[in-house]
Biotite code that builds the C-alpha atoms (Angstrom):
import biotite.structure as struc

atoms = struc.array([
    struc.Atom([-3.264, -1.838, -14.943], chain_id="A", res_id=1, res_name="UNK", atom_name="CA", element="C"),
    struc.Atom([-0.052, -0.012, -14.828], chain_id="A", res_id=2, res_name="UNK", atom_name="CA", element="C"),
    struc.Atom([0.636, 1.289, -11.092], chain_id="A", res_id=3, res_name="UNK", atom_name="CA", element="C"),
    struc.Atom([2.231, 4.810, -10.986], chain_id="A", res_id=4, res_name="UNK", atom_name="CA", element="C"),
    struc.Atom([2.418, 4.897, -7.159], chain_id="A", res_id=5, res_name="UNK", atom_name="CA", element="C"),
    struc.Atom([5.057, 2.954, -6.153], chain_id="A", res_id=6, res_name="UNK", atom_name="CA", element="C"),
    struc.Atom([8.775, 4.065, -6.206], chain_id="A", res_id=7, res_name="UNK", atom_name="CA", element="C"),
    struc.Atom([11.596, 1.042, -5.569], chain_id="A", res_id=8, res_name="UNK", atom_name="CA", element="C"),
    struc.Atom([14.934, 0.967, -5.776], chain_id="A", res_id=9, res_name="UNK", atom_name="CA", element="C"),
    struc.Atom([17.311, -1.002, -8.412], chain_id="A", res_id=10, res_name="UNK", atom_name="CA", element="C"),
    struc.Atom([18.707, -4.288, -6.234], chain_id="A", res_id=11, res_name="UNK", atom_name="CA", element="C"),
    struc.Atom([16.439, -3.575, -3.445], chain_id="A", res_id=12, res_name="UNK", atom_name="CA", element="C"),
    struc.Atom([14.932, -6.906, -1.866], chain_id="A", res_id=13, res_name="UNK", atom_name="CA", element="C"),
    struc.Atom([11.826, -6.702, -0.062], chain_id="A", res_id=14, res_name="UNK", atom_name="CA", element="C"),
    struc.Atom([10.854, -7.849, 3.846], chain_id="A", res_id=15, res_name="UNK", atom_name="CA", element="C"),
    struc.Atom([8.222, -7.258, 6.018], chain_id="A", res_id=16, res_name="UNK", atom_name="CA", element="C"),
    struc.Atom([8.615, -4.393, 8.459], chain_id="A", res_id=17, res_name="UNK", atom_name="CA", element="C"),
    struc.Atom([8.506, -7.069, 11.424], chain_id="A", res_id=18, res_name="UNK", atom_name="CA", element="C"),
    struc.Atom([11.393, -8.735, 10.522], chain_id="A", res_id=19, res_name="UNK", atom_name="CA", element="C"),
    struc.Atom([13.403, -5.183, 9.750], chain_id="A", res_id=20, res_name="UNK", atom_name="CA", element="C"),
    struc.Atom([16.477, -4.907, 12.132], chain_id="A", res_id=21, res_name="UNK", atom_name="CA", element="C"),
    struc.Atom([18.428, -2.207, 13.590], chain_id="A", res_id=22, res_name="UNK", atom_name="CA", element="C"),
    struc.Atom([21.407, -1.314, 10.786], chain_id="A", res_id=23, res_name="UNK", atom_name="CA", element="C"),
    struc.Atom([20.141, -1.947, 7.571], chain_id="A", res_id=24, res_name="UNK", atom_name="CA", element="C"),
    struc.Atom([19.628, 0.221, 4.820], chain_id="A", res_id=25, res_name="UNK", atom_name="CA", element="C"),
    struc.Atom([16.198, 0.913, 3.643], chain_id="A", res_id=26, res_name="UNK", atom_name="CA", element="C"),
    struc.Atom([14.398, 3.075, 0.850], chain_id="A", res_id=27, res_name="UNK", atom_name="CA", element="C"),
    struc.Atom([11.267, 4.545, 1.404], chain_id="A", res_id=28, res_name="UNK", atom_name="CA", element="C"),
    struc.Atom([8.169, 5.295, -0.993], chain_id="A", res_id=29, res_name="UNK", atom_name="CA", element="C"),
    struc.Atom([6.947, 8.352, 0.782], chain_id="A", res_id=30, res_name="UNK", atom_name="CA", element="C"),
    struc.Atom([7.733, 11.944, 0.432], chain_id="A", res_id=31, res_name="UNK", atom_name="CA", element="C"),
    struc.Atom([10.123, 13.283, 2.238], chain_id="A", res_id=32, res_name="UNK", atom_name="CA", element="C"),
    struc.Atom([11.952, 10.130, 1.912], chain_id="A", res_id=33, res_name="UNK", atom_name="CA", element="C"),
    struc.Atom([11.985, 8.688, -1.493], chain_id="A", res_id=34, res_name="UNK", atom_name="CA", element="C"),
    struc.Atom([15.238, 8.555, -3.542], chain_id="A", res_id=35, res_name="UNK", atom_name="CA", element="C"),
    struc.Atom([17.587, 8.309, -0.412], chain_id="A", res_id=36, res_name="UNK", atom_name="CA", element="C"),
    struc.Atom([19.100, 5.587, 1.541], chain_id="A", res_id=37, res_name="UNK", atom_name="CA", element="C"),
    struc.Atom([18.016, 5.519, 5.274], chain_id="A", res_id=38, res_name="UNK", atom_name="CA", element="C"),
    struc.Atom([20.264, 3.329, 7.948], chain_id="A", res_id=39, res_name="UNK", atom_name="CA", element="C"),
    struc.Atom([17.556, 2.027, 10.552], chain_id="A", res_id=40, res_name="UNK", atom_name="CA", element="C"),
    struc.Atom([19.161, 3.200, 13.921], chain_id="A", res_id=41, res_name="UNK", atom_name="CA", element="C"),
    struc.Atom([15.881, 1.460, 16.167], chain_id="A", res_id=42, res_name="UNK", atom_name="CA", element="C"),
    struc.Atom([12.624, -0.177, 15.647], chain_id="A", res_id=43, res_name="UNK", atom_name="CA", element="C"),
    struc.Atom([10.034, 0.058, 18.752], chain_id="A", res_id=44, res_name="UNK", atom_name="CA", element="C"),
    struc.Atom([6.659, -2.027, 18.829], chain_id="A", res_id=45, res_name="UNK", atom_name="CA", element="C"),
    struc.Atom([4.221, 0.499, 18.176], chain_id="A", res_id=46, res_name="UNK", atom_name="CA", element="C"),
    struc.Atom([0.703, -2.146, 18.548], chain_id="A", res_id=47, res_name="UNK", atom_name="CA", element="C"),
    struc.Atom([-0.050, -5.289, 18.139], chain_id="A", res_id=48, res_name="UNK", atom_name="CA", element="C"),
    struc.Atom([-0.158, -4.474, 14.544], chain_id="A", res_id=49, res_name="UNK", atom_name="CA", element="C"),
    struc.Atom([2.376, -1.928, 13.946], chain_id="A", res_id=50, res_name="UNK", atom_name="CA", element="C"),
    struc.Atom([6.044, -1.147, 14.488], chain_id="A", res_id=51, res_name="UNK", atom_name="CA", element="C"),
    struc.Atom([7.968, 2.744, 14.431], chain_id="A", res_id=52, res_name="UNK", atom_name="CA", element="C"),
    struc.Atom([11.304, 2.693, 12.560], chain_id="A", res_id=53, res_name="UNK", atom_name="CA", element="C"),
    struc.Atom([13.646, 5.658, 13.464], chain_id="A", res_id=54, res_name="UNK", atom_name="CA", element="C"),
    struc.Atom([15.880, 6.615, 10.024], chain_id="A", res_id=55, res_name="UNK", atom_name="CA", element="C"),
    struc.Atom([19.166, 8.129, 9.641], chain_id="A", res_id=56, res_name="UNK", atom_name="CA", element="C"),
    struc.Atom([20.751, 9.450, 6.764], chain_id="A", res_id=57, res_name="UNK", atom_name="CA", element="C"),
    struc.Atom([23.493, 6.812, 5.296], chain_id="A", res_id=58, res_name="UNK", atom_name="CA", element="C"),
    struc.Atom([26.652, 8.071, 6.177], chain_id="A", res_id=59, res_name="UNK", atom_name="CA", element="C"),
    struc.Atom([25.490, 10.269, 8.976], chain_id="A", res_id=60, res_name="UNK", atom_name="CA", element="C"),
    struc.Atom([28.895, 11.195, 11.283], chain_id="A", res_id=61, res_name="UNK", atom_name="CA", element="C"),
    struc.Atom([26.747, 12.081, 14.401], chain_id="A", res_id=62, res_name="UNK", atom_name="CA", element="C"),
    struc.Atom([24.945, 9.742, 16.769], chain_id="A", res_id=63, res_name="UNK", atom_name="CA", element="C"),
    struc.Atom([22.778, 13.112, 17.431], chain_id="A", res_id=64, res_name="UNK", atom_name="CA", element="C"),
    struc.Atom([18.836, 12.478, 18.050], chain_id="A", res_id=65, res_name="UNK", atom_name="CA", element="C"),
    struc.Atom([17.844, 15.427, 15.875], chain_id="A", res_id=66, res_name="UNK", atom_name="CA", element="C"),
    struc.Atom([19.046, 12.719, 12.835], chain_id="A", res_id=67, res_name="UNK", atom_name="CA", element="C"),
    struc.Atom([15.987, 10.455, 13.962], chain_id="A", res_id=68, res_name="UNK", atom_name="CA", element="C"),
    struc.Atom([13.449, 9.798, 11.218], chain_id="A", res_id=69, res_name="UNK", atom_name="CA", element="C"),
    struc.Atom([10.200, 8.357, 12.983], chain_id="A", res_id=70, res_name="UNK", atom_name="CA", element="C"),
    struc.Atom([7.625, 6.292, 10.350], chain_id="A", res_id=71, res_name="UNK", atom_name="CA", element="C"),
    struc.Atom([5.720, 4.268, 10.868], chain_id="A", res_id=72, res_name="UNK", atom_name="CA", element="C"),
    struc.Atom([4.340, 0.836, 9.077], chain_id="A", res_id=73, res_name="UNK", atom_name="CA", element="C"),
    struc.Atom([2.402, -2.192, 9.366], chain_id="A", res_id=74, res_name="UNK", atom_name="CA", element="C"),
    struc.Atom([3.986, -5.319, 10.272], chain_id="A", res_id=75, res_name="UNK", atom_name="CA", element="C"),
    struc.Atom([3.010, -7.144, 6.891], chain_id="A", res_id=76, res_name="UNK", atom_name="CA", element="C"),
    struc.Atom([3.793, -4.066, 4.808], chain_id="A", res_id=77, res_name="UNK", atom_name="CA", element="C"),
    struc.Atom([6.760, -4.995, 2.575], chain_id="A", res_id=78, res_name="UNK", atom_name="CA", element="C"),
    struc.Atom([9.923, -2.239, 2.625], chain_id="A", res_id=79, res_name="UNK", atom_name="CA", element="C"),
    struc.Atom([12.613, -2.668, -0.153], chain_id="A", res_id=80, res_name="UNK", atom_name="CA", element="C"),
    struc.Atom([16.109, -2.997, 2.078], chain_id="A", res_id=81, res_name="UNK", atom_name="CA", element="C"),
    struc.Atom([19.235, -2.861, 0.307], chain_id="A", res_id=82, res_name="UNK", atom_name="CA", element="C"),
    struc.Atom([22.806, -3.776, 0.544], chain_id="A", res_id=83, res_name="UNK", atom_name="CA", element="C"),
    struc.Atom([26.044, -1.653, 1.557], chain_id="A", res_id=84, res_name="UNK", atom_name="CA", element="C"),
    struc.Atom([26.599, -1.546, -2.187], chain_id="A", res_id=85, res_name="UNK", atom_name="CA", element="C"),
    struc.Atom([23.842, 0.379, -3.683], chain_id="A", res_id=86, res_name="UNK", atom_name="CA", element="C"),
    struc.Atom([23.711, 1.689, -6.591], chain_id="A", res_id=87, res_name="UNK", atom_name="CA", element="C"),
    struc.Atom([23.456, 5.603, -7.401], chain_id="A", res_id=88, res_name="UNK", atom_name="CA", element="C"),
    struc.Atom([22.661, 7.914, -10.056], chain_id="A", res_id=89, res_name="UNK", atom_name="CA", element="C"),
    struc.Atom([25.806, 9.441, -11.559], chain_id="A", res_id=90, res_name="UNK", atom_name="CA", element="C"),
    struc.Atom([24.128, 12.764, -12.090], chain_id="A", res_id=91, res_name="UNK", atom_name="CA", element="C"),
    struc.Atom([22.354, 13.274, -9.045], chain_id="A", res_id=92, res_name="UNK", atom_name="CA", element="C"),
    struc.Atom([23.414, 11.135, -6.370], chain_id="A", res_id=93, res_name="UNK", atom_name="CA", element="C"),
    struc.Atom([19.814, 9.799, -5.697], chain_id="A", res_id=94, res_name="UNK", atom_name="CA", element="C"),
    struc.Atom([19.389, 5.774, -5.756], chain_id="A", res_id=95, res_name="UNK", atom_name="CA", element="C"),
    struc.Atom([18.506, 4.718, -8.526], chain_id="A", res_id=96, res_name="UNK", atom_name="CA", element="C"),
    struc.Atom([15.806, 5.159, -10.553], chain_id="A", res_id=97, res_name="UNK", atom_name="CA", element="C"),
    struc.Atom([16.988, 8.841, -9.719], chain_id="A", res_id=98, res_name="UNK", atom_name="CA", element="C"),
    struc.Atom([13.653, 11.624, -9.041], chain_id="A", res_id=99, res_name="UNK", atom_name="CA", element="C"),
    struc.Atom([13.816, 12.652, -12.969], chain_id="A", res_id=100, res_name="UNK", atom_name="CA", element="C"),
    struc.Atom([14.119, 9.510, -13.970], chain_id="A", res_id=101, res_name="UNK", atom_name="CA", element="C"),
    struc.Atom([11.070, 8.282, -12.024], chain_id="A", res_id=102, res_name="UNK", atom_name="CA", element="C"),
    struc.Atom([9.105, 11.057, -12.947], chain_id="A", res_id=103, res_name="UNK", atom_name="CA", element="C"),
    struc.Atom([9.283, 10.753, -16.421], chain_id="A", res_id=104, res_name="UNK", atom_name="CA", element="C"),
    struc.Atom([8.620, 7.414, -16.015], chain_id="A", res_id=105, res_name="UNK", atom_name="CA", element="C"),
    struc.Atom([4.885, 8.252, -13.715], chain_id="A", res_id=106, res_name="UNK", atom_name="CA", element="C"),
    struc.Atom([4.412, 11.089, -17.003], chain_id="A", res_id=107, res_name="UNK", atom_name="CA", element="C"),
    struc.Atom([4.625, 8.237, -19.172], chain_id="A", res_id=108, res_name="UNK", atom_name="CA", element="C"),
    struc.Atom([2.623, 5.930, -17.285], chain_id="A", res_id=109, res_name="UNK", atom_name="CA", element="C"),
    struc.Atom([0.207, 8.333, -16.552], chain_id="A", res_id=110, res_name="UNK", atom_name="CA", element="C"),
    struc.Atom([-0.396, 9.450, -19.969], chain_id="A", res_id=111, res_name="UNK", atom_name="CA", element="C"),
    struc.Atom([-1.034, 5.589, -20.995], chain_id="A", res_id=112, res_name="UNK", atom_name="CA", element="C"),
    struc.Atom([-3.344, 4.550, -18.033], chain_id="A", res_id=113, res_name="UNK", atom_name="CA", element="C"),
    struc.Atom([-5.319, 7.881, -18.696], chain_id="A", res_id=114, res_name="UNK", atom_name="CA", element="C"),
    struc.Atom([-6.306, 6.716, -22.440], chain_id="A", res_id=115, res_name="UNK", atom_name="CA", element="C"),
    struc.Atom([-7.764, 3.403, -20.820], chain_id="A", res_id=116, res_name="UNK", atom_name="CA", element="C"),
    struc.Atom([-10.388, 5.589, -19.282], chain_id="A", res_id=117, res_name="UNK", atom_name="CA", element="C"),
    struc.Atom([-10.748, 8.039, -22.168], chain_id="A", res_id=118, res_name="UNK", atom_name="CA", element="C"),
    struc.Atom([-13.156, 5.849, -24.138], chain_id="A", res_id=119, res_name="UNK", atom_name="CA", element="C"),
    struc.Atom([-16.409, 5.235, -22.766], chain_id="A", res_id=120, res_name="UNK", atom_name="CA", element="C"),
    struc.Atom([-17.730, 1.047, -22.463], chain_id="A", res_id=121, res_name="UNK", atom_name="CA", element="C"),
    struc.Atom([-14.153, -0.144, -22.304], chain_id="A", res_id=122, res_name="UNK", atom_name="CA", element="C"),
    struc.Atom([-12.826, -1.527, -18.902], chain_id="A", res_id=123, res_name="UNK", atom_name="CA", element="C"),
    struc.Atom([-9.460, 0.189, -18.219], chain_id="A", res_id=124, res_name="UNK", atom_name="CA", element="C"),
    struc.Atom([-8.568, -3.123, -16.530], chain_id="A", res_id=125, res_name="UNK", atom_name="CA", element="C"),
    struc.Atom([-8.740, -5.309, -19.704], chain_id="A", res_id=126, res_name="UNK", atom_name="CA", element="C"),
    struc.Atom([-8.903, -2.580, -21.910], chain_id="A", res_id=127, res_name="UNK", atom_name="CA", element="C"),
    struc.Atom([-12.158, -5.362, -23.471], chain_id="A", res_id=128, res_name="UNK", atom_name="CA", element="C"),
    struc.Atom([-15.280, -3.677, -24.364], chain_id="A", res_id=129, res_name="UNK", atom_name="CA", element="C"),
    struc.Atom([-18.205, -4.241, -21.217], chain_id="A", res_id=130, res_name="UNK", atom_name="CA", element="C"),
    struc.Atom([-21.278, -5.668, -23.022], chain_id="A", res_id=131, res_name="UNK", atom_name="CA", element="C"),
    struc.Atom([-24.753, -5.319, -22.068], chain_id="A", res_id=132, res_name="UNK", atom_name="CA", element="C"),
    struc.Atom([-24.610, -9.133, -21.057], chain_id="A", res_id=133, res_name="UNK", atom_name="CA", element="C"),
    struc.Atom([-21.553, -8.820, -18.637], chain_id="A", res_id=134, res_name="UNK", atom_name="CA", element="C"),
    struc.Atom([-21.984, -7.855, -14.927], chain_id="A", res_id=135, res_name="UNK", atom_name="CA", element="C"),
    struc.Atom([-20.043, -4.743, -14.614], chain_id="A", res_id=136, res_name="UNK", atom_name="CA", element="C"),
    struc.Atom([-19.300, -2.132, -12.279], chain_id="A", res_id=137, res_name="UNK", atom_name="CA", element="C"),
    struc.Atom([-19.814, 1.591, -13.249], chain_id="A", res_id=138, res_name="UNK", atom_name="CA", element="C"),
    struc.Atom([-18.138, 4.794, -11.504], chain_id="A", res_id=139, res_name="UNK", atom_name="CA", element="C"),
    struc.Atom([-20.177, 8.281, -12.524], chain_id="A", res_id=140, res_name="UNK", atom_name="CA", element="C"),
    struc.Atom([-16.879, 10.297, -11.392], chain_id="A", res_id=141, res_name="UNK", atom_name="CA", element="C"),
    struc.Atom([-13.720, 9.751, -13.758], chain_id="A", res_id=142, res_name="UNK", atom_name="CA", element="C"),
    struc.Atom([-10.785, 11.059, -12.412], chain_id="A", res_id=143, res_name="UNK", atom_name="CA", element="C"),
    struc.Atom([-8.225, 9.776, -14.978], chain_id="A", res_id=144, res_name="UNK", atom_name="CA", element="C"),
    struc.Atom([-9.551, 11.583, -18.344], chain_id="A", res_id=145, res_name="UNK", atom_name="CA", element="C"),
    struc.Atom([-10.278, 15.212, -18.082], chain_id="A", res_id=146, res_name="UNK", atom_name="CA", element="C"),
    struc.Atom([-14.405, 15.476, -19.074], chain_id="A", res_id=147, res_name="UNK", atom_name="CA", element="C"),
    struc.Atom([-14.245, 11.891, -19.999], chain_id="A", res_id=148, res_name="UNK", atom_name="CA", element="C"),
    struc.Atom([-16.764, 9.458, -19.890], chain_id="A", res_id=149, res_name="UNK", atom_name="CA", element="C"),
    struc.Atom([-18.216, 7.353, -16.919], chain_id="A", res_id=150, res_name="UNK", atom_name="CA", element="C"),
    struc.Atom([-15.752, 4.497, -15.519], chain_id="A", res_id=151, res_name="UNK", atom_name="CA", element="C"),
    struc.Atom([-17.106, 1.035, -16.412], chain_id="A", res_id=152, res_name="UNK", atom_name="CA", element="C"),
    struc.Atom([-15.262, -2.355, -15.023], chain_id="A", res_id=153, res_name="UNK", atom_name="CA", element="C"),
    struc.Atom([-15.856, -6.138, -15.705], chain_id="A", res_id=154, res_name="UNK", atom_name="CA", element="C"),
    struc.Atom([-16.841, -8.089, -13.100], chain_id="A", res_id=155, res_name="UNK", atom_name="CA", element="C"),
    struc.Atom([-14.479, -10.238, -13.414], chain_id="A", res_id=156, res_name="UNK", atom_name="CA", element="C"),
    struc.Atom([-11.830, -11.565, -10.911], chain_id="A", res_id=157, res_name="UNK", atom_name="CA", element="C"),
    struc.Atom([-8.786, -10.422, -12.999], chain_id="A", res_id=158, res_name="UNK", atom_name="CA", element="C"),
    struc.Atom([-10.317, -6.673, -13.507], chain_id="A", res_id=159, res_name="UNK", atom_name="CA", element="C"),
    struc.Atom([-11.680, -6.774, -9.653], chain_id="A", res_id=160, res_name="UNK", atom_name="CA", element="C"),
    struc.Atom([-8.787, -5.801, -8.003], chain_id="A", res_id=161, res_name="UNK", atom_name="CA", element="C"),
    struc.Atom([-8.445, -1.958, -10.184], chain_id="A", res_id=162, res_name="UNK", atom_name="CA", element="C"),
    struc.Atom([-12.151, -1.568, -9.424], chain_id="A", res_id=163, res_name="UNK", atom_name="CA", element="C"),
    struc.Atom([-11.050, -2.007, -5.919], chain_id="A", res_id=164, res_name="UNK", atom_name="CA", element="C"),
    struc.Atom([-8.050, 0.337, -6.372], chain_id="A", res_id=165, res_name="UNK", atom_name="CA", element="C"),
    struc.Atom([-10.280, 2.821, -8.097], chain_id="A", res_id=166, res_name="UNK", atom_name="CA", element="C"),
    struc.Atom([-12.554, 2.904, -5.629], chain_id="A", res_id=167, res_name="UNK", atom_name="CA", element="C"),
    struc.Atom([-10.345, 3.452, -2.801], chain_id="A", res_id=168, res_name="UNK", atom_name="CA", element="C"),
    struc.Atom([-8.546, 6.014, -4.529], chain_id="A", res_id=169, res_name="UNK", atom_name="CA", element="C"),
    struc.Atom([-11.787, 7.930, -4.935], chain_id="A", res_id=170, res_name="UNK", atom_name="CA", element="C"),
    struc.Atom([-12.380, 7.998, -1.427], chain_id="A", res_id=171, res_name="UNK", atom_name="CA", element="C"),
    struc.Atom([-9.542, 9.427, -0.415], chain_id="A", res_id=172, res_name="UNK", atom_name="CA", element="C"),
    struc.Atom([-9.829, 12.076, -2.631], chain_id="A", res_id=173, res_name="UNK", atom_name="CA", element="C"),
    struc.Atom([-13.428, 12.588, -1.446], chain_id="A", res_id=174, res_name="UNK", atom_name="CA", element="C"),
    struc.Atom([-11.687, 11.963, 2.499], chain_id="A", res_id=175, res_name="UNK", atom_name="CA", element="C"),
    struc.Atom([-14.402, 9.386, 3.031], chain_id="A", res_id=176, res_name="UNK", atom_name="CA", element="C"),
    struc.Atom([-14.293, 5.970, 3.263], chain_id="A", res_id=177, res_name="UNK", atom_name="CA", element="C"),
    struc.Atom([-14.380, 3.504, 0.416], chain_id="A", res_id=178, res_name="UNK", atom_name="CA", element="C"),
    struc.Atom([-16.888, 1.292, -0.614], chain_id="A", res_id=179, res_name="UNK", atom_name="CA", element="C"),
    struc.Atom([-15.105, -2.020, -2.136], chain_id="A", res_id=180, res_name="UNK", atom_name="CA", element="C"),
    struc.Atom([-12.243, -2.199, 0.857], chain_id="A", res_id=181, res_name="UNK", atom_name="CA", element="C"),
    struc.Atom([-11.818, -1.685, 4.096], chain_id="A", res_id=182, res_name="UNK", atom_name="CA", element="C"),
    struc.Atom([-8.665, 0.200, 6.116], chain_id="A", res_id=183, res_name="UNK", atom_name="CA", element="C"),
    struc.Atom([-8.817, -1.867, 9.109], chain_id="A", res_id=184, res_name="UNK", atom_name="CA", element="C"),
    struc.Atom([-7.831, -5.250, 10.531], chain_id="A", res_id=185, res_name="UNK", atom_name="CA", element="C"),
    struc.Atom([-10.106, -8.003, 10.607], chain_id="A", res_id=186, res_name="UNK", atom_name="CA", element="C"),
    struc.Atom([-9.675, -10.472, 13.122], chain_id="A", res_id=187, res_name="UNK", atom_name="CA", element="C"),
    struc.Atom([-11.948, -14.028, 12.616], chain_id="A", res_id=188, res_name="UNK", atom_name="CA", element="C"),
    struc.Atom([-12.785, -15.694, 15.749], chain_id="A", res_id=189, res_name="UNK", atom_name="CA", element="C"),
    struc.Atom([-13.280, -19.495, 16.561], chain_id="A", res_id=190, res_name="UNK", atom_name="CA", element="C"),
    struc.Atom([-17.355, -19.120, 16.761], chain_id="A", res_id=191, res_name="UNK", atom_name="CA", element="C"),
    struc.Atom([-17.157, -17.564, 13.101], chain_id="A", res_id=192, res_name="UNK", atom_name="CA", element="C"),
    struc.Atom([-18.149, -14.283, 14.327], chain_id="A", res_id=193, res_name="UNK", atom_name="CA", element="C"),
    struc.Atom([-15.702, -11.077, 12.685], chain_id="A", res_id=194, res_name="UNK", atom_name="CA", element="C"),
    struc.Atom([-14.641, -7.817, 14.255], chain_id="A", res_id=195, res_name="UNK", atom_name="CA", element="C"),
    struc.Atom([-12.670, -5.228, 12.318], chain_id="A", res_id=196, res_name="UNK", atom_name="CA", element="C"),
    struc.Atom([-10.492, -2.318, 13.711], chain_id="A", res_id=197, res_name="UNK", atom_name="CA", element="C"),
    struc.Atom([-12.187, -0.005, 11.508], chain_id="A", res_id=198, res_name="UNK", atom_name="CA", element="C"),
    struc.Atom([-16.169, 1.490, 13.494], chain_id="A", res_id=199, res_name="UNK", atom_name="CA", element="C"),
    struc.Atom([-17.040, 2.778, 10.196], chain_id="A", res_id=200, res_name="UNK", atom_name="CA", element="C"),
    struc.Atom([-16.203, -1.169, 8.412], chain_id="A", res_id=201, res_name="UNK", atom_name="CA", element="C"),
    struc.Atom([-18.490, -1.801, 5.232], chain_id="A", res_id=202, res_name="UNK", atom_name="CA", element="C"),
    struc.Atom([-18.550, -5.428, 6.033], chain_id="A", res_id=203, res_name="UNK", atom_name="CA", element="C"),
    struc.Atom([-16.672, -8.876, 6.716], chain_id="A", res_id=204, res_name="UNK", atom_name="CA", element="C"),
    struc.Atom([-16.911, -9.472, 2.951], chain_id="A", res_id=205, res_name="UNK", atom_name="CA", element="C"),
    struc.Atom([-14.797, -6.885, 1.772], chain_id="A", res_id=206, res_name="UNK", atom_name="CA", element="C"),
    struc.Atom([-11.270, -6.568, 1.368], chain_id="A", res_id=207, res_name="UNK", atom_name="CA", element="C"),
    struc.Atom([-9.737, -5.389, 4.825], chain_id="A", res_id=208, res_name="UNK", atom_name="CA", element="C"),
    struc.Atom([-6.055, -4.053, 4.986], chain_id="A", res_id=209, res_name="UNK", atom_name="CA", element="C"),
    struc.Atom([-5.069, -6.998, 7.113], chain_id="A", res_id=210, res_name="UNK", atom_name="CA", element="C"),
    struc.Atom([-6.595, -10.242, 8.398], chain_id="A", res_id=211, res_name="UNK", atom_name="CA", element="C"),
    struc.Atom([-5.668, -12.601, 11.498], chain_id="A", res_id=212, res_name="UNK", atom_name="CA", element="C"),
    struc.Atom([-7.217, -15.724, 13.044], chain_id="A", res_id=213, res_name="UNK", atom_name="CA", element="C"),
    struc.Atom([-8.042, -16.186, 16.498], chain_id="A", res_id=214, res_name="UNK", atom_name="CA", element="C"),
    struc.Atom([-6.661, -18.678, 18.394], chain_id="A", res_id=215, res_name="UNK", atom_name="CA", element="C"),
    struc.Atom([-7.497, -19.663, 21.890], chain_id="A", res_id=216, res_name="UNK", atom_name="CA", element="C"),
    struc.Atom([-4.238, -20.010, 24.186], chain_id="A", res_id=217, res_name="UNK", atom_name="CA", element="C"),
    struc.Atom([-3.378, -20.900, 27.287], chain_id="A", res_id=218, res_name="UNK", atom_name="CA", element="C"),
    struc.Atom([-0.254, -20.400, 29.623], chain_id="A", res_id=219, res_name="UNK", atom_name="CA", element="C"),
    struc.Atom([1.298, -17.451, 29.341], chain_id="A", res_id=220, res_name="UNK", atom_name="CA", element="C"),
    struc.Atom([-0.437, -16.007, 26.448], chain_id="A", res_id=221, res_name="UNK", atom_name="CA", element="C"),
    struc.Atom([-3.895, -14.241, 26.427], chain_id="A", res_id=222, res_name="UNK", atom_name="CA", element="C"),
    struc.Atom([-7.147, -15.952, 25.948], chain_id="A", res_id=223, res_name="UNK", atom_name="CA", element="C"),
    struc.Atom([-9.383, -14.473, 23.455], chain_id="A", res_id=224, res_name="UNK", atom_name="CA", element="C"),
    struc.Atom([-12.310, -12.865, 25.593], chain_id="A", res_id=225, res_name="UNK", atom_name="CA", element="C"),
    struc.Atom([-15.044, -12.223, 23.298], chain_id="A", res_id=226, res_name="UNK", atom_name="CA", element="C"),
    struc.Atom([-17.786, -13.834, 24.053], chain_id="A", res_id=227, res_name="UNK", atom_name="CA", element="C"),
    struc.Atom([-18.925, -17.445, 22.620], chain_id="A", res_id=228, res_name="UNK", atom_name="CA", element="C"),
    struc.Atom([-15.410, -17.893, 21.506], chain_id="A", res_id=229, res_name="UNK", atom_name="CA", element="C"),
    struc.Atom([-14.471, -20.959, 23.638], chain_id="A", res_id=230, res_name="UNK", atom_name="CA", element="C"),
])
């Protein structure tokens, strides 16, 4: 399925907030920032699990704090970073794709994904009918097509990951939590037992937002205290 969510940057390469330094350029997908180039002036730990990028402008001529950008990110989450020579729309100055270029790109996108969920029994995944024979997952609420029909997915492991997608996109419209995925960080320990950052976690099976093993260490690092995992 087409995604209409995700802005990035002509010539941008992509690394893992963890490994972004002090001085490069970045571009951000969030409001606010989106369309501009942002010089990373420091990155602080924020967690175990999270790090706190302070922004400036490109080209700002002031080492003034009231430039600072604070965001924050995940350590695994991927941020496009680009090189001194970056390219720029002609018209507006934004980097390229430019904010009218991008959004009549999403209208276009929009339009198509909507007509996958506009007629009912067809998986907007696939875009295959759903037979009576085929496990399927169904959605009452269809927020794609104005008055259109139920939602109804395949089953299957190439159309699981939009059912996902669609269901966490209906939670946070709802503000609750989703069903299919979990926001949290799993953590597996050495007696098989899980534990997820997330009180309110729909279970071990589902997909989490991050996932790390334990390991039991010695010396100067911290051994894992929960208990049975020896």
């Amino acid at each position: 399925m087409i995604r209409t969510d995700t802005w990035r940057p002509i010539g941008a390469r992509s690394k893992p907030a963890k490994d972004i330094e002090p001085g490069m350029i970045v571009a951000i997908d969030y409001a606010g920032f989106r369309h501009k180039p942002w010089r990373v002036h420091e990155v602080r730990e924020q967690d175990e699990d999270r790090v706190r990028l302070y922004l400036r402008p490109v080209g700002a001529q002031y080492d003034l704090a009231e430039y600072n950008k604070p965001i924050a990110a995940g350590k695994r989450l991927f941020i496009p970073v680009l090189n001194e020579h970056y390219s720029v729309c002609g018209k507006c100055g934004d980097l390229q794709p430019c904010a009218e270029v991008w959004s009549e790109r999403v209208a276009s996108e929009e339009a198509e994904r909507a007509a996958r969920f506009e007629v009912e029994g067809i998986c907007p995944a696939c875009e295959e009918p759903v037979t009576a024979r085929q496990k399927s997952y169904r959605f009452e609420e269809n927020i794609r097509a104005l008055l259109g029909p139920p939602v109804v997915f395949h089953q299957r492991k190439k159309c699981w990951p939009d059912v996902v997608h669609y269901d966490a996109e209906l939670a946070r419209l709802h503000d609750r939590q989703p069903a299919l995925s979990c926001i949290g960080m799993q953590t597996r320990h050495q007696d098989g037992g899980m534990e997820c950052t997330n009180a309110q976690c729909p279970g071990s099976d589902k997909q989490h937002r991050g996932f790390r093993q334990c390991f039991i260490a010695y010396g100067d690092l911290q051994k894992c205290e929960r208990p049975g995992c020896q």
